[in-house]
N, C-alpha and C positions, 0 to 999 in steps of 0.2 A: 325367614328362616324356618324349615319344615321340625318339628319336635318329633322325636321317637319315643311316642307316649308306651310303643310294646317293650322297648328296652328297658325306661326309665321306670316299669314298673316292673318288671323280671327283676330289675336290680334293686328295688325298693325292699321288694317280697324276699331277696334272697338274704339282705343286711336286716331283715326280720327274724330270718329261719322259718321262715316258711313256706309248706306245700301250694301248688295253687288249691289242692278242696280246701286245706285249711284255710286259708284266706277267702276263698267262697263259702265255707260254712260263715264264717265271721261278718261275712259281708251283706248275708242274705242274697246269693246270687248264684247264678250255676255255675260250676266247675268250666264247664265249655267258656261259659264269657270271659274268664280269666285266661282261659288260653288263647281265644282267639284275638280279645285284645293284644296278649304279651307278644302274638303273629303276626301283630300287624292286619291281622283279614277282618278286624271287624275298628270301626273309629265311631268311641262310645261318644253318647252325648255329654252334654257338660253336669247334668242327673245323673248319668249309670257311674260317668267317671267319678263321681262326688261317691256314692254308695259305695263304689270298691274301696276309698281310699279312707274313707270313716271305717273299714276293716283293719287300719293298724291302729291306730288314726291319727291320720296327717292333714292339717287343712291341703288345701289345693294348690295356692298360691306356695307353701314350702314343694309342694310336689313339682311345682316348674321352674322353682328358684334355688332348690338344693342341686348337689350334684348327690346323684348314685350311681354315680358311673362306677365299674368293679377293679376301676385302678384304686386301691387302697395306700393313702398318704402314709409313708412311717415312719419317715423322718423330719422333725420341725426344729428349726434355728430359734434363738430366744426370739425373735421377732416376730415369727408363726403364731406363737401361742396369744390365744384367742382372752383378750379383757372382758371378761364377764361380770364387774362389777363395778360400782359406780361410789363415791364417797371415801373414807380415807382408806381402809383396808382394801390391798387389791388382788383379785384372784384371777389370776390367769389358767386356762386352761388348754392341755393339749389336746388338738383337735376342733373342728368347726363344729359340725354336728353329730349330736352323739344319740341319734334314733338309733333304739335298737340295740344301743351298747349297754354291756352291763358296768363297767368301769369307767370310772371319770379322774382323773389326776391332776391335781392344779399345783400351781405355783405360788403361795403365796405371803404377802407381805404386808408386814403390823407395824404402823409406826410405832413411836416413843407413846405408851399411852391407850392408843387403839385397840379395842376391844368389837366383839360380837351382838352387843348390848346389852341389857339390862335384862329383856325376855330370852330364857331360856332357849336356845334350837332343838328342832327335834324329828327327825324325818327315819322315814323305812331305810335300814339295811346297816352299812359298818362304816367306821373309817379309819382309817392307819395314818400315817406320818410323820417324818422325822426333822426335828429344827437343825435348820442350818445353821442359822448365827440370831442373835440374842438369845433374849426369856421371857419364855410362854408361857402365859398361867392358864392352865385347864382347869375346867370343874367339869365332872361328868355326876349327874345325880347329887349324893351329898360328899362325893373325893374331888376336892382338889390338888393338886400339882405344878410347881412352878420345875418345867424343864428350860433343859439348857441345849446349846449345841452339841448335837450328838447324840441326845436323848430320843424318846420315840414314843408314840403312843397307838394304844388299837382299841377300838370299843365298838358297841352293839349302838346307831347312830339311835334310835328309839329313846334311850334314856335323855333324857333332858343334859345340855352342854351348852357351854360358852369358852371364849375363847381371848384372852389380855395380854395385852403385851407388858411386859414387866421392863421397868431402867430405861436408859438412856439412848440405846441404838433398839434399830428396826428389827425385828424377828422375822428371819426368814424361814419358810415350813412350805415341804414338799409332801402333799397329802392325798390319798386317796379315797375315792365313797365308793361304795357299789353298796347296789345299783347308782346310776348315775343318774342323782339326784338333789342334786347342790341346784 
């Protein structure tokens, strides 16, 4: 099976937002070898290709096992959505890979009990979300809040947060970060 290593990186660079000098400034490499690869007129070795692709940067192996192809997926059935985590709280997310994106959206679900643990979370950017059905107790910094279904929350993701499920049924929360960094 022949690989369209010119395509797969036009489409890489373009779900980046980026020029090819941009990405050859970033790369340490000339402008020309960006195009001539993306033309197909030049088949870099498995060194120049490794050097372009530390410009976004992607190992190699995601470079020939992702899809970047520029059909953009935009609709996903519950079954689509991608399990991102492992242990009782579960977070589904829409979307397989989210290079490049600034938004991440997940689905998800607290049992009776289950919490974010004991160390506070704390990463670059925001989050929003609105419970579906039980009760959530947030702590963001030193506020906490036990919301209900239909309630919502937004905050700066920087300040320290955890996240509890309050009673007897599971809390359902449809949440977003940006950057996409969960």
């Amino acid at each position: 099976m022949d690989i369209d290593i010119g395509a797969r990186l036009r489409s890489l660079r373009a779900q980046y937002g980026l020029s090819q000098r941009e990405l050859a400034k970033r790369a340490g490499v000339t402008n020309g070898t960006i195009s001539m690869i993306e033309q197909n007129r030049s088949s870099p070795s498995v060194g120049s290709l490794k050097k372009v692709l530390d410009g976004f940067p992607i190992p190699m192996s995601d470079f020939f096992a992702s899809d970047f192809s520029s059909r953009r997926k935009i609709f996903y059935s519950k079954d689509e959505l991608t399990r991102i985590s492992e242990g009782k709280i579960e977070y589904k997310q829409v979307g397989r890979d989210l290079t490049g994106k600034a938004l991440q959206v997940l689905h998800e679900t607290y049992p009776p009990g289950a919490d974010t643990g004991r160390n506070m979370l704390s990463h670059q950017g925001e989050e929003a979300g609105v419970i579906i059905k039980g009760k959530l107790e947030i702590t963001v910094g030193a506020e906490r809040k036990v919301l209900k279904a239909g309630d919502a929350f937004y905050f700066e993701s920087h300040h320290p947060h955890r996240f509890k499920c309050i009673g007897d049924e599971a809390a359902i929360v449809v949440s977003a970060c940006t950057p996409a960094s969960f």
